[in-house]
PyMOL Python script that loads the backbone (N, CA, C, O; Angstrom):
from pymol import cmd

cmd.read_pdbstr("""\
ATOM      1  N   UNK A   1     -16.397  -9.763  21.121  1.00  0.00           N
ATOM      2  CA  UNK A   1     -16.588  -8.765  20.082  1.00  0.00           C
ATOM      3  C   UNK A   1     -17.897  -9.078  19.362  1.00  0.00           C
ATOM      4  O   UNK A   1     -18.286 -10.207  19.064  1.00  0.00           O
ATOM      5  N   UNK A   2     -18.327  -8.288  19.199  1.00  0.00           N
ATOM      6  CA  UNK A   2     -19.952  -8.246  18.638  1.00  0.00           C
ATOM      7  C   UNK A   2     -20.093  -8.387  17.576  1.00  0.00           C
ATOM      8  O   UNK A   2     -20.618  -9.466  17.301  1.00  0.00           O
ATOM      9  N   UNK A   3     -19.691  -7.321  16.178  1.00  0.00           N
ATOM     10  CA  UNK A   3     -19.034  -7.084  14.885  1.00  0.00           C
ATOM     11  C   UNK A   3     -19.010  -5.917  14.469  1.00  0.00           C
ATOM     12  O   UNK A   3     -19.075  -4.878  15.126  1.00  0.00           O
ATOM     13  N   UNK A   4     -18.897  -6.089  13.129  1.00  0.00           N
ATOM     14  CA  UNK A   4     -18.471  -5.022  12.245  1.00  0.00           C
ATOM     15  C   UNK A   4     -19.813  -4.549  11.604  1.00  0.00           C
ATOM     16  O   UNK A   4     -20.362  -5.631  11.393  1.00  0.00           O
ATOM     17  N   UNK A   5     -20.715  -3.531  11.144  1.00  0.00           N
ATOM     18  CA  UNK A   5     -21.782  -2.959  10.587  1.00  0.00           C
ATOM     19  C   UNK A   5     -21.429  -2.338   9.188  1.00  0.00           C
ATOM     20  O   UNK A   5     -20.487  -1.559   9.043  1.00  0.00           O
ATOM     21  N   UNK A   6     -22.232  -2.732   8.198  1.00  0.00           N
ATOM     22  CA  UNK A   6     -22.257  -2.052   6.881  1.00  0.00           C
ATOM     23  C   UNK A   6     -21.398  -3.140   6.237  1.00  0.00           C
ATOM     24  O   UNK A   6     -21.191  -4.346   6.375  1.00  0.00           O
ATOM     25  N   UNK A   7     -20.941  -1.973   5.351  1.00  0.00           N
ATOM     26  CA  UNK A   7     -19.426  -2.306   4.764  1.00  0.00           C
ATOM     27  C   UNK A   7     -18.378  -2.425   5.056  1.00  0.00           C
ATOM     28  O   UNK A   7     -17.514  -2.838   4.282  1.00  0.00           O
ATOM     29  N   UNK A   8     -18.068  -1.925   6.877  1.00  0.00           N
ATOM     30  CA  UNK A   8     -16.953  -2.440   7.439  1.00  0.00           C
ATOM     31  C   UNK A   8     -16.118  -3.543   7.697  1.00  0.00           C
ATOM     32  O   UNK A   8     -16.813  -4.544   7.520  1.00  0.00           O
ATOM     33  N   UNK A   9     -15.013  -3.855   8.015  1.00  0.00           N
ATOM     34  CA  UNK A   9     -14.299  -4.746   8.471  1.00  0.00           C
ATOM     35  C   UNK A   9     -13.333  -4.632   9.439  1.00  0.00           C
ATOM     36  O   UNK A   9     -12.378  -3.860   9.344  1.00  0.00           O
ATOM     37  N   UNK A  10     -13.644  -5.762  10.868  1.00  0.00           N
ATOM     38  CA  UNK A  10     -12.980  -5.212  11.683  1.00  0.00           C
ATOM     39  C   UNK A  10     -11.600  -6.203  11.376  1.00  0.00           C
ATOM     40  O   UNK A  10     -11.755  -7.403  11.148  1.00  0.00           O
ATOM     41  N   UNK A  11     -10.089  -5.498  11.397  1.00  0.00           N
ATOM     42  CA  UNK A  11      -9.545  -6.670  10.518  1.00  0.00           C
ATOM     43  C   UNK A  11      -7.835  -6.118  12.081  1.00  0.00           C
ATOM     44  O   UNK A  11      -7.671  -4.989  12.543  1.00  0.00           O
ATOM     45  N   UNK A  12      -7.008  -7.331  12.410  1.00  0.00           N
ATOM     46  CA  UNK A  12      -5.939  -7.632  12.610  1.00  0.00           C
ATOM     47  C   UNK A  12      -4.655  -7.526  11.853  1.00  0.00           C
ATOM     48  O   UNK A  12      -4.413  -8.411  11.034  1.00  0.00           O
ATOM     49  N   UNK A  13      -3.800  -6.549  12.026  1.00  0.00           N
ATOM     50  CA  UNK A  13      -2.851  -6.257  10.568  1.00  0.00           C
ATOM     51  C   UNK A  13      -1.706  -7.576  11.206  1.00  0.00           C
ATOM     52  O   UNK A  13      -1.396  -8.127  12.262  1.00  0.00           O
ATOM     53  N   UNK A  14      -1.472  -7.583  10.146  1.00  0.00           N
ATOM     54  CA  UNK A  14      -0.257  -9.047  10.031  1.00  0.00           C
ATOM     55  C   UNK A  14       1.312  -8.124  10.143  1.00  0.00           C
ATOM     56  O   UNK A  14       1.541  -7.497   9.108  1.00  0.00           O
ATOM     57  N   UNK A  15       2.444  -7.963  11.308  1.00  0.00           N
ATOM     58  CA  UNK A  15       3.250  -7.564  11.002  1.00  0.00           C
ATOM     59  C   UNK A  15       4.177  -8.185   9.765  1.00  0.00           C
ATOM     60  O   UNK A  15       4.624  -9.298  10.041  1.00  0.00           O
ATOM     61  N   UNK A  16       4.541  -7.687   8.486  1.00  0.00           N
ATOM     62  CA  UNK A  16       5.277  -7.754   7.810  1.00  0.00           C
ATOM     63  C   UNK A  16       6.982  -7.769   8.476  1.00  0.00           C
ATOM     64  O   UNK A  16       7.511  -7.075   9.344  1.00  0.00           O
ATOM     65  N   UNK A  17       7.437  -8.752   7.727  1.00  0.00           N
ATOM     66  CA  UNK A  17       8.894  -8.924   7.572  1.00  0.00           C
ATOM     67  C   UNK A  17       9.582  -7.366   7.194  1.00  0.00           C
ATOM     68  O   UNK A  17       9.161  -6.470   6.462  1.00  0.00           O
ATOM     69  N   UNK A  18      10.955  -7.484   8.120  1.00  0.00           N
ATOM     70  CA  UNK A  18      11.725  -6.089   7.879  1.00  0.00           C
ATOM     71  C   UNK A  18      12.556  -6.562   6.239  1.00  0.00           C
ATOM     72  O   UNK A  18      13.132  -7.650   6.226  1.00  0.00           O
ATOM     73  N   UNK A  19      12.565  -5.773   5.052  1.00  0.00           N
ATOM     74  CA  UNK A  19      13.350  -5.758   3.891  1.00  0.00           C
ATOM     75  C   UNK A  19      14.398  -5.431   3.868  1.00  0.00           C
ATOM     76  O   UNK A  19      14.737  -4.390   4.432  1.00  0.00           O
ATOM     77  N   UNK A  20      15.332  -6.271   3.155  1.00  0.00           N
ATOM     78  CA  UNK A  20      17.000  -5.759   2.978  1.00  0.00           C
ATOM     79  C   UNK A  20      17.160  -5.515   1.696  1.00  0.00           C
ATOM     80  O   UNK A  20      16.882  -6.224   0.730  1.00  0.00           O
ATOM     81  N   UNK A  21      17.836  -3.997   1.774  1.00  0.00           N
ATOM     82  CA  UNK A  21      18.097  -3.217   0.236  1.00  0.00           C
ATOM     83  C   UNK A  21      19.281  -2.617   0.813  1.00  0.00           C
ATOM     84  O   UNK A  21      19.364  -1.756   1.688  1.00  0.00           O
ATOM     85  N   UNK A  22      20.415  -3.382   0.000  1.00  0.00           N
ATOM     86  CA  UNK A  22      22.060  -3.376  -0.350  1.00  0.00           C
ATOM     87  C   UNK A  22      22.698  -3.104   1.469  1.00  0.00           C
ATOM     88  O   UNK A  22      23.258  -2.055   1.790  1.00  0.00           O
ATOM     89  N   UNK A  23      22.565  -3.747   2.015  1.00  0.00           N
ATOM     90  CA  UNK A  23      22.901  -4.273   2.874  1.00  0.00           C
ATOM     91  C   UNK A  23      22.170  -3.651   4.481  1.00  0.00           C
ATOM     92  O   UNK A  23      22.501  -4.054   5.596  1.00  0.00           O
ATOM     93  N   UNK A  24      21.193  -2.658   4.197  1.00  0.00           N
ATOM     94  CA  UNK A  24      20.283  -1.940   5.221  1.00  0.00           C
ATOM     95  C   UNK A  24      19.023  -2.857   5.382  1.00  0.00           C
ATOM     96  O   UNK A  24      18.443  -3.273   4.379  1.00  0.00           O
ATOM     97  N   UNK A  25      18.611  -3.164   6.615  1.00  0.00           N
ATOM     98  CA  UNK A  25      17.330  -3.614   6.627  1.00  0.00           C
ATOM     99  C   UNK A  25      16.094  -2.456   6.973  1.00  0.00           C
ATOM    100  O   UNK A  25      15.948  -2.320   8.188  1.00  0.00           O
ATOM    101  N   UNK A  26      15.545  -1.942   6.473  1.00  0.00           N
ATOM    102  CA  UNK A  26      14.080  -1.114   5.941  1.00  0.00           C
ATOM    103  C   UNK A  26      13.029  -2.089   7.122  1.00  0.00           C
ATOM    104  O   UNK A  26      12.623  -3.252   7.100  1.00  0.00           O
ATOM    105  N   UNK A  27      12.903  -1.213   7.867  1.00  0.00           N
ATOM    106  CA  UNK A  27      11.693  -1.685   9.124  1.00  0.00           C
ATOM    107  C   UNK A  27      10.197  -1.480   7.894  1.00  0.00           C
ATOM    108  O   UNK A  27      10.083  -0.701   6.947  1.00  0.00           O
ATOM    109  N   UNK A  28       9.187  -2.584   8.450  1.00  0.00           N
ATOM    110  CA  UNK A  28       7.868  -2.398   7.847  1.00  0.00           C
ATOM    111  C   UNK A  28       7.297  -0.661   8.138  1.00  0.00           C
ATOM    112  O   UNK A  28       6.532  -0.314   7.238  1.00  0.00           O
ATOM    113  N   UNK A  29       7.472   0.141   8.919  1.00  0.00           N
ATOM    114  CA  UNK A  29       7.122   1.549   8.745  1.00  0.00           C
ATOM    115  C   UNK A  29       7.456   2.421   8.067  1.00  0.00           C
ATOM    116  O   UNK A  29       6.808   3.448   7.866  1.00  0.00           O
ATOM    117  N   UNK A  30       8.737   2.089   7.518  1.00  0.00           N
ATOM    118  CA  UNK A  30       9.528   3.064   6.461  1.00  0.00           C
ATOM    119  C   UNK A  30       9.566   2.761   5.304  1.00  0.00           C
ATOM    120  O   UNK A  30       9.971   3.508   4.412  1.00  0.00           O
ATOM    121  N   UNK A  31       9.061   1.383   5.120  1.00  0.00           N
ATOM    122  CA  UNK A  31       9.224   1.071   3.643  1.00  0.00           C
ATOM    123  C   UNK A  31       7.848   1.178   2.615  1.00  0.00           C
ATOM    124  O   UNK A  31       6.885   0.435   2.427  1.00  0.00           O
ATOM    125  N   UNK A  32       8.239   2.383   2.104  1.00  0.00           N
ATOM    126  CA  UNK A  32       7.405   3.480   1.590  1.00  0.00           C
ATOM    127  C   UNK A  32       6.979   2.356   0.073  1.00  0.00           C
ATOM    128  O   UNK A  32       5.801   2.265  -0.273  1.00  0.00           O
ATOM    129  N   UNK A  33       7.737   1.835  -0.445  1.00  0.00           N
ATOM    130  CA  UNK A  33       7.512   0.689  -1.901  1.00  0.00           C
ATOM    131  C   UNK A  33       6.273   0.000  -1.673  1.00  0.00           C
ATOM    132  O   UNK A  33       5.541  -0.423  -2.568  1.00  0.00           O
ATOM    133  N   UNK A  34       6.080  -0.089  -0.512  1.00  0.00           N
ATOM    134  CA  UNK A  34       4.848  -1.576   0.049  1.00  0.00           C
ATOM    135  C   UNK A  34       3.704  -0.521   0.011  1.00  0.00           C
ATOM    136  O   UNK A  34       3.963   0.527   0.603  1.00  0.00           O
ATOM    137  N   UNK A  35       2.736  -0.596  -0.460  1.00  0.00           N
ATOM    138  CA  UNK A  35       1.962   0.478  -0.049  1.00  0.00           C
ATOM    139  C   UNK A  35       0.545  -0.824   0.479  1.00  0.00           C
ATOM    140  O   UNK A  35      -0.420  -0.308   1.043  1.00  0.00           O
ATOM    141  N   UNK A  36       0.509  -2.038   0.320  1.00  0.00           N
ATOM    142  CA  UNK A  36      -0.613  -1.998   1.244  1.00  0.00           C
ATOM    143  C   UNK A  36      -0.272  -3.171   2.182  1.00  0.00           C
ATOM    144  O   UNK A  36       0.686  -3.942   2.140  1.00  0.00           O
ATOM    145  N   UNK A  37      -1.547  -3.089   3.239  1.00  0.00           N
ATOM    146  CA  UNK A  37      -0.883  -4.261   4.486  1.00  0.00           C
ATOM    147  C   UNK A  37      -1.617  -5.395   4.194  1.00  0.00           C
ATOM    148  O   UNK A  37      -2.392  -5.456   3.240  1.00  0.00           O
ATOM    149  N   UNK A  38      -1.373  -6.452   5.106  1.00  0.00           N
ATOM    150  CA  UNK A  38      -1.765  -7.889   5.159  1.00  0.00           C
ATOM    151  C   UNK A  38      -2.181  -8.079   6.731  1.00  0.00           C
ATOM    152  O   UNK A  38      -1.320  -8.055   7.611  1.00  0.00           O
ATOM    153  N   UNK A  39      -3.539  -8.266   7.007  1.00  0.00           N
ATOM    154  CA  UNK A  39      -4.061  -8.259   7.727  1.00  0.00           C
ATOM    155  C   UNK A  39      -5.384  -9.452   7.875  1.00  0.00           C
ATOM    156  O   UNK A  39      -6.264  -9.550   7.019  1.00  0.00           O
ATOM    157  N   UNK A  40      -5.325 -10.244   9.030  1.00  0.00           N
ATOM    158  CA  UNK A  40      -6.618 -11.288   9.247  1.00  0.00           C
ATOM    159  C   UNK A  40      -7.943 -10.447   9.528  1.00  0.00           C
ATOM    160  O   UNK A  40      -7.880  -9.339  10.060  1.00  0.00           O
ATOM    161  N   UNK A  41      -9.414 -11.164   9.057  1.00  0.00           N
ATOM    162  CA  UNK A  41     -10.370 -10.308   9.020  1.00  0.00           C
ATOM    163  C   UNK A  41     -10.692 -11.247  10.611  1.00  0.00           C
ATOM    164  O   UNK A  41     -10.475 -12.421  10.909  1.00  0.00           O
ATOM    165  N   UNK A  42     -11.297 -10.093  11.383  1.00  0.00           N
ATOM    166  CA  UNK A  42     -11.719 -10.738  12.640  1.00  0.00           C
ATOM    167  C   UNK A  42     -13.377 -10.517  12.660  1.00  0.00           C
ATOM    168  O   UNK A  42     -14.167 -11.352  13.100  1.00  0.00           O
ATOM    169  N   UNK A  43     -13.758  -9.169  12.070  1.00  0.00           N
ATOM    170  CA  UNK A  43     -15.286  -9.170  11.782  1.00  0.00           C
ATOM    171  C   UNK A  43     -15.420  -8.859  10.809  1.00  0.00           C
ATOM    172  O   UNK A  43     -14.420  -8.377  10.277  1.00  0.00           O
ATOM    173  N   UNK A  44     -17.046  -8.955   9.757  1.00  0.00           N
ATOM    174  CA  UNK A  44     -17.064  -8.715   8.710  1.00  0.00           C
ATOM    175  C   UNK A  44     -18.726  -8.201   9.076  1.00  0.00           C
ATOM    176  O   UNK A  44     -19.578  -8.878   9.651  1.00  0.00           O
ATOM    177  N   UNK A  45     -18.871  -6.763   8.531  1.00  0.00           N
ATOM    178  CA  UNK A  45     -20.148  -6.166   8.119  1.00  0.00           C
ATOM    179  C   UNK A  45     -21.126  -6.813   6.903  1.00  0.00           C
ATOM    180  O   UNK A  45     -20.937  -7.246   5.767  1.00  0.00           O
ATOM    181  N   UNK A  46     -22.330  -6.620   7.839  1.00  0.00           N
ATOM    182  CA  UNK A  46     -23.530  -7.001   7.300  1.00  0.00           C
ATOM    183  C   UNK A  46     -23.904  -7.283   5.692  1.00  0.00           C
ATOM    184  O   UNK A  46     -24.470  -8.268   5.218  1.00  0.00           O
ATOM    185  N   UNK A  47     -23.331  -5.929   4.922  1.00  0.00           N
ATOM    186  CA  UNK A  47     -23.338  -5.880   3.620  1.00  0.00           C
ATOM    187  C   UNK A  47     -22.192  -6.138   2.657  1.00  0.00           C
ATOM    188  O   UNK A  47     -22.150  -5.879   1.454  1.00  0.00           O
ATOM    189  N   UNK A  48     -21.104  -6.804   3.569  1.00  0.00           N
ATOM    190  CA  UNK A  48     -20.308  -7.430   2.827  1.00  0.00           C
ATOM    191  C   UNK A  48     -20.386  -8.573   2.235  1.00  0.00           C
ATOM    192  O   UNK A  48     -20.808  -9.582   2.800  1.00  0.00           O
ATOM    193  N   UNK A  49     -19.949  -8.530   0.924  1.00  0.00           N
ATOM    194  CA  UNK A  49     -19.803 -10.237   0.134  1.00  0.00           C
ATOM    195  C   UNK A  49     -18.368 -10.826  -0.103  1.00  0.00           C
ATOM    196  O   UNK A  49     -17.408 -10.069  -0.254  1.00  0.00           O
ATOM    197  N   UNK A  50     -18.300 -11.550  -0.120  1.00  0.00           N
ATOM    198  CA  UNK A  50     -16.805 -12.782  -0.299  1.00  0.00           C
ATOM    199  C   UNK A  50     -15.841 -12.592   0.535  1.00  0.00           C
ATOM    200  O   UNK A  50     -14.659 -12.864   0.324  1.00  0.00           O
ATOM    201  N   UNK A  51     -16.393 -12.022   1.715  1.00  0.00           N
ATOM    202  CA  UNK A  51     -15.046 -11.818   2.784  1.00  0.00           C
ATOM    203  C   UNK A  51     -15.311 -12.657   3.682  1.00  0.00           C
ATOM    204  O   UNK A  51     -16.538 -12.565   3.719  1.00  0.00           O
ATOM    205  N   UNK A  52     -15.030 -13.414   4.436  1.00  0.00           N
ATOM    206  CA  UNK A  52     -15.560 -13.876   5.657  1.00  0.00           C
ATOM    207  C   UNK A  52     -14.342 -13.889   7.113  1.00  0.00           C
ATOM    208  O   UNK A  52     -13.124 -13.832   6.950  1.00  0.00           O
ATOM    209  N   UNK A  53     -14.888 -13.959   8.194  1.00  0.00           N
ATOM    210  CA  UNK A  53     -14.252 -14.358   9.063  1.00  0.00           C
ATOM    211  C   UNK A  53     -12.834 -15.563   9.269  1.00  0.00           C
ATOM    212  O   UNK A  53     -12.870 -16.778   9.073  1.00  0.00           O
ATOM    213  N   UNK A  54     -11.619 -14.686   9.738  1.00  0.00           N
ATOM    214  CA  UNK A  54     -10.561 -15.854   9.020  1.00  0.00           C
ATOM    215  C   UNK A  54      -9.776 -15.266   8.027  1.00  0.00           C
ATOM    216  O   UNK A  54      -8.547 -15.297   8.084  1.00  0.00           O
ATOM    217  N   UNK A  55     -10.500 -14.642   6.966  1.00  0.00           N
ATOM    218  CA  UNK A  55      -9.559 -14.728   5.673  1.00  0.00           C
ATOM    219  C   UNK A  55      -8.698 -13.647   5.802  1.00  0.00           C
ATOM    220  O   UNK A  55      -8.842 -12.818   6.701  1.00  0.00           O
ATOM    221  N   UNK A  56      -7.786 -13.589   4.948  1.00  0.00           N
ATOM    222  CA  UNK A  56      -6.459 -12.736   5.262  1.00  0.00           C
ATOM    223  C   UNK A  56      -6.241 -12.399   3.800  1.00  0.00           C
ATOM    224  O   UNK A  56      -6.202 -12.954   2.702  1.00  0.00           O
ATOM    225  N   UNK A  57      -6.116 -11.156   4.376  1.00  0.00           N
ATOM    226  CA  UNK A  57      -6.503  -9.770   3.297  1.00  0.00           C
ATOM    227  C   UNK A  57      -5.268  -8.815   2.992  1.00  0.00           C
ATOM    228  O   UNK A  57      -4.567  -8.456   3.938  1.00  0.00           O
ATOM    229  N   UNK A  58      -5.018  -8.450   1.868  1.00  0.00           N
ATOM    230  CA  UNK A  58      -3.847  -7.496   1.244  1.00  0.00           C
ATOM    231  C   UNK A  58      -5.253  -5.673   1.427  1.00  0.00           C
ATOM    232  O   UNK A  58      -6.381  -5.483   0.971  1.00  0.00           O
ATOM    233  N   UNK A  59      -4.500  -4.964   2.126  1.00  0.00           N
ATOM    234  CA  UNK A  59      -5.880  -3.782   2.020  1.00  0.00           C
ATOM    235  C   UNK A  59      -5.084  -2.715   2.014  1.00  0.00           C
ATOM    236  O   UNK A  59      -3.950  -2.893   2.461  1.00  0.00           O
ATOM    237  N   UNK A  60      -5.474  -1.262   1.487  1.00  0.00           N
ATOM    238  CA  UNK A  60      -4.603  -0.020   1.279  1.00  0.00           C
ATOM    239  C   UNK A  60      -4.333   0.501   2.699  1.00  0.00           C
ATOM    240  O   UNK A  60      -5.177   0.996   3.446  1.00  0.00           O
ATOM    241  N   UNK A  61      -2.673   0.264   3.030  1.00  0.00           N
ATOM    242  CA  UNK A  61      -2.447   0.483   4.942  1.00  0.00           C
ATOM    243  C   UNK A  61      -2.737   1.786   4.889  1.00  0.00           C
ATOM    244  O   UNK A  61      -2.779   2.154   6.063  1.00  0.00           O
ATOM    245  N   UNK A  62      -3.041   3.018   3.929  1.00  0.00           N
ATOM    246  CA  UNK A  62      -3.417   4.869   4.216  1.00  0.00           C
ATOM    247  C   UNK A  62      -5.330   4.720   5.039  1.00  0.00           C
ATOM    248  O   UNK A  62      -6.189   5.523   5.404  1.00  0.00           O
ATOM    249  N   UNK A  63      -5.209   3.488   4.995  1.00  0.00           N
ATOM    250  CA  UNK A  63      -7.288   3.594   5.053  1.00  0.00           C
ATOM    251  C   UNK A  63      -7.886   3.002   6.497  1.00  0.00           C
ATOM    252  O   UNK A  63      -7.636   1.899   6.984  1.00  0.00           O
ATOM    253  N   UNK A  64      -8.577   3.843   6.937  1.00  0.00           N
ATOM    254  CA  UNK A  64      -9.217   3.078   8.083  1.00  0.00           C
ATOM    255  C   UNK A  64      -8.796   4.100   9.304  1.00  0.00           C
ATOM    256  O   UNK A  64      -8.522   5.293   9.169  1.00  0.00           O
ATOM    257  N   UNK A  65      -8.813   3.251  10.679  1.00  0.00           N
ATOM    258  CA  UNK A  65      -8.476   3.846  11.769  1.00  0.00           C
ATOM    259  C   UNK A  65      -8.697   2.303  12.619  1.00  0.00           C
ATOM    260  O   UNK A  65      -9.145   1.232  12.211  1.00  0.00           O
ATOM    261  N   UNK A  66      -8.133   2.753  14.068  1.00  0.00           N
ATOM    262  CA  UNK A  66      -7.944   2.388  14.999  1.00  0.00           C
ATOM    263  C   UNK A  66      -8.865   1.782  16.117  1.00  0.00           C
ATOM    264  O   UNK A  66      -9.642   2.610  16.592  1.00  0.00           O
ATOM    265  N   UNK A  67      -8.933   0.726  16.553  1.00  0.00           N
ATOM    266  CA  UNK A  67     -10.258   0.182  17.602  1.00  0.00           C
ATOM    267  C   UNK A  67      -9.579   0.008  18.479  1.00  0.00           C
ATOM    268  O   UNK A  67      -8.451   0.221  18.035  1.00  0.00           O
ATOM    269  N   UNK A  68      -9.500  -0.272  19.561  1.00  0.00           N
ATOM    270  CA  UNK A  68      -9.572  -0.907  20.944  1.00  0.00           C
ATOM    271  C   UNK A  68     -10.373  -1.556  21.548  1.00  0.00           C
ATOM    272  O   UNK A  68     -11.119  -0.941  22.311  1.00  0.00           O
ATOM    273  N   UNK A  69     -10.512  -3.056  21.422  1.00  0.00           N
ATOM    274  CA  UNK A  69     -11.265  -3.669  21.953  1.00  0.00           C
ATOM    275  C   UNK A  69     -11.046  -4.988  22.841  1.00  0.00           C
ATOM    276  O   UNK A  69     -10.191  -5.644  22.246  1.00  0.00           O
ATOM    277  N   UNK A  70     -11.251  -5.334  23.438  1.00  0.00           N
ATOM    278  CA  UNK A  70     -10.551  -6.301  24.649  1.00  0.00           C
ATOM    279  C   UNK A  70      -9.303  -6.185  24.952  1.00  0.00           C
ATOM    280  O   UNK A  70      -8.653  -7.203  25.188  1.00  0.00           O
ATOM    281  N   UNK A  71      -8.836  -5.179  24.995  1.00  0.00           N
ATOM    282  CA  UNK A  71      -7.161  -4.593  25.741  1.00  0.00           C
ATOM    283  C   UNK A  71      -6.050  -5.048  24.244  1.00  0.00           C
ATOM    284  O   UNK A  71      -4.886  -5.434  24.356  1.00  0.00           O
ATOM    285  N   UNK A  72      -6.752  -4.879  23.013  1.00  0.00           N
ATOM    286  CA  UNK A  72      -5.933  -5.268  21.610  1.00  0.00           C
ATOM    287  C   UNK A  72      -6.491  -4.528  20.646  1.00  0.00           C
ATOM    288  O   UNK A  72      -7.691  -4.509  20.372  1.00  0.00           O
ATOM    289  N   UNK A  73      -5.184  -3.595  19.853  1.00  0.00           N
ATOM    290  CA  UNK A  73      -5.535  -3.070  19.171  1.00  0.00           C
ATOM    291  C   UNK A  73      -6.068  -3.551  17.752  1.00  0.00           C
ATOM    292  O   UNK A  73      -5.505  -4.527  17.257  1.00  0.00           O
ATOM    293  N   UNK A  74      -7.139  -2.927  17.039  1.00  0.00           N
ATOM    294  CA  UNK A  74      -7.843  -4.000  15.676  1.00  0.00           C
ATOM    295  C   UNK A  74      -7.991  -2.512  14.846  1.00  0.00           C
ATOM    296  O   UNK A  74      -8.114  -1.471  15.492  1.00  0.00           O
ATOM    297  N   UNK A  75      -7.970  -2.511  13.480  1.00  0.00           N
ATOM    298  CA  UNK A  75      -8.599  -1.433  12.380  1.00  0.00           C
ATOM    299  C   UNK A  75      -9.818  -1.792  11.930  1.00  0.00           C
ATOM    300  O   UNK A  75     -10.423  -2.863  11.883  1.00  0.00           O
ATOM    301  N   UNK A  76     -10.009  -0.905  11.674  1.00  0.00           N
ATOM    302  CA  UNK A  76     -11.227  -0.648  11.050  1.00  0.00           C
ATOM    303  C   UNK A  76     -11.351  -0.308   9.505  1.00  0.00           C
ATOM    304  O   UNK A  76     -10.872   0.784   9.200  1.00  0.00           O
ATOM    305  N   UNK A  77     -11.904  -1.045   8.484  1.00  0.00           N
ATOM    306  CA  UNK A  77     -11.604  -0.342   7.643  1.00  0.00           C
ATOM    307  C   UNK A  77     -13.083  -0.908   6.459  1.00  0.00           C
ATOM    308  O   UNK A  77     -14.022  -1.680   6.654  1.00  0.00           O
ATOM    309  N   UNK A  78     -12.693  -0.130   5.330  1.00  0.00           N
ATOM    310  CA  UNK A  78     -14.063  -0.636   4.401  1.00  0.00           C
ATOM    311  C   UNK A  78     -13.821  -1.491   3.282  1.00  0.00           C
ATOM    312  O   UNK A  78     -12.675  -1.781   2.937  1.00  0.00           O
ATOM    313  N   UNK A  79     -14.945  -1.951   2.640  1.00  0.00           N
ATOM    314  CA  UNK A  79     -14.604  -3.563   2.033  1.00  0.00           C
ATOM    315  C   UNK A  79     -14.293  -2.944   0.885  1.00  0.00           C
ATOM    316  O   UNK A  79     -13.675  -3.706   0.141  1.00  0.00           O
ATOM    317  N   UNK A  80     -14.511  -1.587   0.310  1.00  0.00           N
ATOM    318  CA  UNK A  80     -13.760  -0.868  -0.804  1.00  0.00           C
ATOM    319  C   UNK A  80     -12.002  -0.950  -0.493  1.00  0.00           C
ATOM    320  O   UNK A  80     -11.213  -1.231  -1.395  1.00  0.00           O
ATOM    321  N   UNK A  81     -11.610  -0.682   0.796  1.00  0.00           N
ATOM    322  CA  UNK A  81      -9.997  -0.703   0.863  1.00  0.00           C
ATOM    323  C   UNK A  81      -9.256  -2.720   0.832  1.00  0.00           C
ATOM    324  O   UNK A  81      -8.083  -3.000   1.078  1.00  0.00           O
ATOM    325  N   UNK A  82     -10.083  -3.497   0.558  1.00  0.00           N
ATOM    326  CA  UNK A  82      -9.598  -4.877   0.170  1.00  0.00           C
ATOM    327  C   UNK A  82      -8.786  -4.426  -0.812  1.00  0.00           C
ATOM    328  O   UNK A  82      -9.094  -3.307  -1.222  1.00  0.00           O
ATOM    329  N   UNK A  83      -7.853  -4.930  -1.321  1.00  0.00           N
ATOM    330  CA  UNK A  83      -7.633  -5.535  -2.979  1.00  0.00           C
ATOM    331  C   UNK A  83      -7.618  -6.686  -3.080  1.00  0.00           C
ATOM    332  O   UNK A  83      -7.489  -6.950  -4.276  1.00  0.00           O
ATOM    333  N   UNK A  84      -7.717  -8.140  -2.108  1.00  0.00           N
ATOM    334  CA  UNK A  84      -7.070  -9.036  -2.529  1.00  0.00           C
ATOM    335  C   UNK A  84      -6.883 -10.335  -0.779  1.00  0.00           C
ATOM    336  O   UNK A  84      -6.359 -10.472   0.327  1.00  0.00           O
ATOM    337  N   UNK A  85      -7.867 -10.976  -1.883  1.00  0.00           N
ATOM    338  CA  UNK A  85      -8.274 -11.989  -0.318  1.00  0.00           C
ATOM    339  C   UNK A  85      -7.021 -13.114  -0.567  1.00  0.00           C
ATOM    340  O   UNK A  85      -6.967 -13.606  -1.695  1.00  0.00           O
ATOM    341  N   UNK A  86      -6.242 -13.445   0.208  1.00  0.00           N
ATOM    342  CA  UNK A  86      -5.611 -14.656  -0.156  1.00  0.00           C
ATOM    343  C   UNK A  86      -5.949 -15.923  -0.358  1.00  0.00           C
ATOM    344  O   UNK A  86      -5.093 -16.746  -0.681  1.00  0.00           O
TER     345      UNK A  86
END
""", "prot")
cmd.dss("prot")
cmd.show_as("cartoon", "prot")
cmd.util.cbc("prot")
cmd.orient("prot")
């Protein structure tokens, strides 16, 4: 993989744990409460600051889109949709 350009980030989403509410377990797709994902950054664009390669990121899951690159799917997304580097 080459990288990410601009303000992008090419980032790996972290599957989240399924939630139990009163005795149902809530799959990570339906559980509408969580609104953002946790995902490892695999590239980081040119004009980004304090992100680097590695770090693992809380980012708004409505933002971005979809890559395909070495037979694995990766998002795409911008260093505005971060909130929150761990």
């Amino acid at each position: 993989m080459k990288g990410a350009l601009g303000y992008y980030l090419v980032i790996d989403k972290i599957k989240e744990e399924e939630v139990k509410t009163s005795g149902l377990f809530i799959p990570e797709s339906q559980n509408k409460e969580v609104r953002y994902g946790r995902a490892k950054v695999m590239s980081v664009g040119d004009e980004v600051k304090n992100v680097s390669v590695g770090d693992i990121v809380r980012y708004d899951k409505h933002a971005g889109h979809g890559i395909e690159l070495d037979s694995h799917l990766y998002s795409v997304i911008r260093i505005g949709d971060v909130i929150y580097i761990e």
